[in-house]
N, C-alpha and C positions, 0 to 999 in steps of 0.2 A: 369598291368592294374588297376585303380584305379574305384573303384564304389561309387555311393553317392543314399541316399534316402530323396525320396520328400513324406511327408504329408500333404493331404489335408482334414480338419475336417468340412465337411458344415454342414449343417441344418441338416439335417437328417442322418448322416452317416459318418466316416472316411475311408480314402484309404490310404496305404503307396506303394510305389514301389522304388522301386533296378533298379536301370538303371546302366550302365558302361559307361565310359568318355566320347564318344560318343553320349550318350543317348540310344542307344539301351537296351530296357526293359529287366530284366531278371529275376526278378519275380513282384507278383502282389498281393495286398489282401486288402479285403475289406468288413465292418462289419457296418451295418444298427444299427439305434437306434431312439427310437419313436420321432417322428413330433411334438414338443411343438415349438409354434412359441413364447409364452410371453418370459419366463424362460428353461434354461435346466442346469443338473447339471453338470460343469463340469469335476467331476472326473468319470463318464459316459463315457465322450469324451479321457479320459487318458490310461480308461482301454480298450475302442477298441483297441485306438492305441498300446497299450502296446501287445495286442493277438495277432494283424496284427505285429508286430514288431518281434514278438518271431517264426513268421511265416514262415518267410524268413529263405533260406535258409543261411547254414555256411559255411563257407571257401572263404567269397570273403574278400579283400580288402578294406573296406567302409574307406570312407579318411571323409566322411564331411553329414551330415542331415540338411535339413532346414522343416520349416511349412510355410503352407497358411492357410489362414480362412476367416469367413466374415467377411466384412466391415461394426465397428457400432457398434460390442456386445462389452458388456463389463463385468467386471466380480472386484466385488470388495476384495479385497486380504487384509488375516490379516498379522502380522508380524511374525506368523507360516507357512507361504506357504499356508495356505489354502484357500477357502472362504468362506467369513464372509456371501455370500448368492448366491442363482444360478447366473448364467451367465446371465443380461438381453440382449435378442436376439434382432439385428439389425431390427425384424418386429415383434417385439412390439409395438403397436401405443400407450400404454398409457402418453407419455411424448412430446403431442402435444403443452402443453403449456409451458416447458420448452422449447422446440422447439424454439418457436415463441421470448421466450425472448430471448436466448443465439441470436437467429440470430439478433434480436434489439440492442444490444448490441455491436455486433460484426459489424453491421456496423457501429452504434456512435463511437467505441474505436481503432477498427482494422480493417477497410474499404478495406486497400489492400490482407486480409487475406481471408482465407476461412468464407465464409458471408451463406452460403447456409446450415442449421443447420434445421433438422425435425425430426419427429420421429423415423426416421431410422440413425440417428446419435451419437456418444458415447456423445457429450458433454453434449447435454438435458437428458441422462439415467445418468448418474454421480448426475447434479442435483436431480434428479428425487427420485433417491436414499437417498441422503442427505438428504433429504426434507419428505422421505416416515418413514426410519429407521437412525435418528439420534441416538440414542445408538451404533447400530453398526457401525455408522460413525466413534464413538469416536475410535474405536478398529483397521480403518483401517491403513493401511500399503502404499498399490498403488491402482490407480485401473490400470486397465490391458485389454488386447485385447485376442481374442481368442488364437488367432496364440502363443501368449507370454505366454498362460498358460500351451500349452504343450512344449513349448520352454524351460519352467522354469523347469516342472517339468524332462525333458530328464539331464538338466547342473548344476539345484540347482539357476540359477540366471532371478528374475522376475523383477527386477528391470530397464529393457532397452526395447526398443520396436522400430521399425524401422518407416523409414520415411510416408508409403505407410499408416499402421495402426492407426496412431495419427491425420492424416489429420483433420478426421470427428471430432477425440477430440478436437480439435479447436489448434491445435501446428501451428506455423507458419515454413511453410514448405521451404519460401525465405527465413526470415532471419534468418531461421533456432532455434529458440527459442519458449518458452512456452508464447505468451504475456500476459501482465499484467491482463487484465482486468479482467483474469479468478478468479482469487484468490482478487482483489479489490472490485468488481462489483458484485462477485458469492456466496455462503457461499459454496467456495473449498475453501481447502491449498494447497501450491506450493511442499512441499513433498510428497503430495500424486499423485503427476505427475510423470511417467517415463524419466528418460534418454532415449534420441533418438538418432538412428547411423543407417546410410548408412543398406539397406535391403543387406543382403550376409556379413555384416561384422562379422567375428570370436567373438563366445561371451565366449566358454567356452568348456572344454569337459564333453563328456556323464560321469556322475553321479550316472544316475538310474540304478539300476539293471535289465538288461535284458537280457535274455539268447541269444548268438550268437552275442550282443554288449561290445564292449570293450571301458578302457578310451582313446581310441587313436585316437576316433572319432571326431569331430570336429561340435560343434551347434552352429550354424550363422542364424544370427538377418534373421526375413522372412518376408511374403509381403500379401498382402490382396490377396483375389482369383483373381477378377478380372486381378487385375494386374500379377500374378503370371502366368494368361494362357496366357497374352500377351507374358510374357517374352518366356512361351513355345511356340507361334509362331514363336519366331523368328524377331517379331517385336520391335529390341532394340539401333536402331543405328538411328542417325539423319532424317527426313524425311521418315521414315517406318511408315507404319501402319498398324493395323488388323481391321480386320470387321468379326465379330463373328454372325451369324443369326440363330439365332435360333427362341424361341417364338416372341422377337425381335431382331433389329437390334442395336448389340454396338459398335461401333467404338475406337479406343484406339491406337496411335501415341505414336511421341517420336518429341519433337521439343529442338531448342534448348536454346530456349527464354520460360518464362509461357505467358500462352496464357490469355489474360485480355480478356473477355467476357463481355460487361454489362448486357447482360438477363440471365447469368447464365445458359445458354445453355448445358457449357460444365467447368467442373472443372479438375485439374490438379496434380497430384500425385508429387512426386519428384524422378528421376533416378538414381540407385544407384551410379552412375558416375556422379551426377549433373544436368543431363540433366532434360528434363520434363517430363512428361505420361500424357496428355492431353487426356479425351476422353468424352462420352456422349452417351445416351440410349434414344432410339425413340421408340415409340407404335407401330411401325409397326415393321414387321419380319416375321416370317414363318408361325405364326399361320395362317391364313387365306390358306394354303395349304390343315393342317393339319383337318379343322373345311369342308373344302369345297371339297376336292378332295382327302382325306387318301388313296380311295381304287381303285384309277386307276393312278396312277403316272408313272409308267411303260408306259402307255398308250399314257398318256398326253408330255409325255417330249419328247417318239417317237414323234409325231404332233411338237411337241413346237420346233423341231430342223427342221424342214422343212418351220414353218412360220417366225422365226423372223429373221431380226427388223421387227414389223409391225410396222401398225401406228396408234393402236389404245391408247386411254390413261387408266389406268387403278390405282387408289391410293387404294388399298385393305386394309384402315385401318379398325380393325375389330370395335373398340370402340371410341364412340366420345372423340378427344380430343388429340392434341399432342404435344409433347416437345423437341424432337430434330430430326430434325436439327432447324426446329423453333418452336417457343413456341402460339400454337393457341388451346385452349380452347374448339373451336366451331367447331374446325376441323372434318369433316366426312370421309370417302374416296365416291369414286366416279367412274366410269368407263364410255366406250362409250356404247350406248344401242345395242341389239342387237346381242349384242357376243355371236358364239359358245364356248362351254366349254373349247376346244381346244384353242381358241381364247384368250379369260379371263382368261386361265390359263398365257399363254404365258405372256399377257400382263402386267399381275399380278406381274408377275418375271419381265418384263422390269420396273414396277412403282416400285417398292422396290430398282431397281440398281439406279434410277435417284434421290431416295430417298437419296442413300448413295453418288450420286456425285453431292449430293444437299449439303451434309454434309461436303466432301471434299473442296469445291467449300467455300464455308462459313470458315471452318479451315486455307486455304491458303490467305483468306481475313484479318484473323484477325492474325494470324502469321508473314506472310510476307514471310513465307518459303512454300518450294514446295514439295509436297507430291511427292513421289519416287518410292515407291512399297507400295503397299497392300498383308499382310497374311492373309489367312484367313480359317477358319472353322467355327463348325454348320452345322448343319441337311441339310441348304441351300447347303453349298456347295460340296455334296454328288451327285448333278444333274449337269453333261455336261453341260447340254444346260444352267444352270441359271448360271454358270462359265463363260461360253463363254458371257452370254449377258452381264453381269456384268463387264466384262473384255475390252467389247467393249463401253460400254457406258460409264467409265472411260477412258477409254486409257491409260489403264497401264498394265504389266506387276500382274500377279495374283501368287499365289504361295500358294496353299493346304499342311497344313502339316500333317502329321503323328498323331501326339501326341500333343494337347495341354488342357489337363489336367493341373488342379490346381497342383495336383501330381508331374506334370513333371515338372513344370515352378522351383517347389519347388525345385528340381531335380539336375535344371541348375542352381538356385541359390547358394545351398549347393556347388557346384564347383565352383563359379564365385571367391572364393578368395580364394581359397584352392585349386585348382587344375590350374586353368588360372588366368590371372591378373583381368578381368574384366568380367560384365554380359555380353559384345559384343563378347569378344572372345570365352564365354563358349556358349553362343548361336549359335556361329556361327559353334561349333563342336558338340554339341547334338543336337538343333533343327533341323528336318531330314524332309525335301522337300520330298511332297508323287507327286505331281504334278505343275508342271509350266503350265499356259495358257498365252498365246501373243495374242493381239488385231488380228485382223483382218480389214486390212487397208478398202476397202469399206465398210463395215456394221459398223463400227466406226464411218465413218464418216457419214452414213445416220442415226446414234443416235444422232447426237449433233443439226437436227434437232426436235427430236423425245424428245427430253430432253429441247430446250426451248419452244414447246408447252408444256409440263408437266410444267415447272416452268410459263409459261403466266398463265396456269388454275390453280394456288394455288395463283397467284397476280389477278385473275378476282373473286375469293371465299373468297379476303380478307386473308388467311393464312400467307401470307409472303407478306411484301412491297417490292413495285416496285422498290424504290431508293435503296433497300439493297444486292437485288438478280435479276434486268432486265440489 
């Protein structure tokens, strides 16, 4: 039996875990570190990992390690390994106006590229940097992504970074190259850009000294979180997708074309097979449960399995303003008057599913491909009842997994070229089905009227046009 571990270092905290070929977890750890959203250090991030690492138990088999991290930080690296300064963090907002030019730029020079650059992106913090501390510009080596800098420090090699994490750095993810404009246009240089390869590709073996790791282990190229807990759904083969609800709702596919968007709705990662990772984040999601009804849910979802479909309408966005599945500014939510709580809760949970087969419904527009299944997890999908309506007002085939931690995805990626040939085959033997839900042929088909009154009252409140979505 061979085992493999997935690290995941977010904001606030790293986790490693030990899963077995399968995926089945077999241990787990996990080590908090303070909340600085500008700056953090990252040999902070080394030394959790390093404890969580020496944690684990000994005598398995470990054939292969991968990392996840956020998508956006960047960390400028000298030609000793180290850093030349903290890591700045993907919500940092001070590089709003690098933001502003990188994406000016990027559409006059590389129009078909990644165009959507803001403060939560690596290429305006690179400038940002150059521009802040040119002395230690002179000094640098690469700049680098989170994921790559415990990547580096487990195999000795920082120089590479995979498809998933370079996106936001402005790498061109089609034609697979750095384009020009960066180093013409920008005051970067083209050496201080990493090599990029395929997420799961063999980069090197373990290096660091760690007690209970040997060099036999195997560090392959990793992948941003988001896309990492897709992979741990399970959602990685043509026409799958996940929808993750938690405070909001994100959606995250696999097509097998990229998906040209003109509002920029929805942006497109690359699969380590080629394919695509198309996804997108709406304002809406689960808060509105957690802010209105935390301390009767038990109560409510009893009631909510006895009323729905109903037929009341209910868009429970909490804050003005939304971006996907369309992009409206002025957007409110909204509901019918009069509702009991029982009522407005149910209906709550129908406006959030026609929310997301609002989202479907627009991806299969702009793709040309058919969505197939949906995985999913999140706080949401914890509740029967919001599964079942969810299930029914798509009509599709639903599927709850187990485990999709950043950790885990990490997990299956570390196996995807060291243990199976591909991410599809290694997902399809660790990603582990906690539940299947199947439509329900009448209450399915009385949503699909229940879902184009929801989508008339977002074309009567101006939100969405008529010609895009009646």
């Amino acid at each position: 039996m061979d085992y493999f571990i997935g690290i995941d270092v977010g904001t606030q905290g790293a986790r490693v875990l030990l899963t077995d070929e399968q995926g089945r977890p077999v241990a787990a750890h996990e080590e908090q570190f303070p909340l600085h959203r500008e700056e953090q250090d990252p040999e902070h991030w080394w030394a959790a990992c390093l404890r969580s690492l020496e944690q684990l138990p000994e005598g398995y088999n470990i054939k292969a390690i991968s990392v996840t991290s956020t998508s956006g930080t960047i960390i400028p690296l000298g030609h000793n390994g180290r850093p030349l300064h903290n890591a700045i963090m993907y919500s940092d907002g001070r590089q709003a106006e690098e933001g502003k030019l990188c994406r000016q730029l990027a559409l006059e020079h590389h129009p078909g590229g990644y165009t959507g650059f803001n403060t939560s992106s690596g290429l305006p913090k690179m400038l940002w940097f150059v521009k802040q501390y040119p002395q230690k510009a002179e000094q640098l080596y690469k700049f680098i992504h989170a994921a790559d800098y415990i990547i580096g420090k487990l195999c000795g090699r920082f120089d590479r970074s995979d498809f998933t994490n370079v996106l936001k750095s402005g790498y061109d993810v089609e034609a697979q190259r750095w384009p020009e404009y960066i180093w013409e246009k920008l005051p970067l240089r083209r050496e201080w850009l990493q090599e990029v390869v395929p997420s799961g590709t063999p980069l090197g073996a373990v290096t660091a000294r760690i007690k209970g790791l040997n060099g036999n282990i195997v560090v392959v190229a990793g992948m941003t979180d988001g896309c990492a807990s897709q992979v741990a759904s399970g959602a990685v083969n043509p026409g799958d997708w996940n929808t993750t609800i938690g405070t909001t709702l994100v959606v995250k596919g696999v097509t097998t074309a990229a998906i040209k968007d003109p509002e920029d709705r929805l942006y497109s990662h690359r699969h380590p097979e080629g394919y695509w990772m198309p996804g997108g984040a709406s304002n809406t999601g689960a808060d509105w449960v957690t802010k209105l009804f935390a301390n009767r849910l038990q109560e409510l979802n009893e009631a909510a399995a006895l009323l729905y479909p109903t037929r009341h309408l209910v868009y429970p966005l909490m804050q003005q303003g939304e971006r996907f599945p369309f992009i409206a500014p002025q957007a409110q939510g909204f509901e019918t008057p009069g509702l009991t709580d029982a009522e407005r809760f149910t209906a709550g949970m129908e406006g959030v599913a026609y929310i997301e087969k609002l989202a479907y419904e627009m991806i299969e527009k702009l793709s040309g491909e058919q969505v197939k299944a949906v995985y999913t997890a999140g706080g949401a999908s914890n509740s029967h009842v919001w599964l079942n309506i969810r299930c029914n007002v798509l009509n599709l085939p639903l599927y709850k997994m187990e485990q999709v931690s950043g950790a885990a995805g990490a997990a299956i990626l570390a196996a995807s070229k060291t243990r199976y040939a591909t991410v599809m085959e290694a997902a399809a033997a660790m990603a582990r089905t906690e539940k299947t839900v199947r439509p329900e042929p009448g209450k399915a088909a009385r949503y699909i009227d229940g879902y184009q009154r929801f989508k008339n009252k977002l074309i009567e409140k101006g939100y969405i046009p008529q010609h895009t979505y009646a």
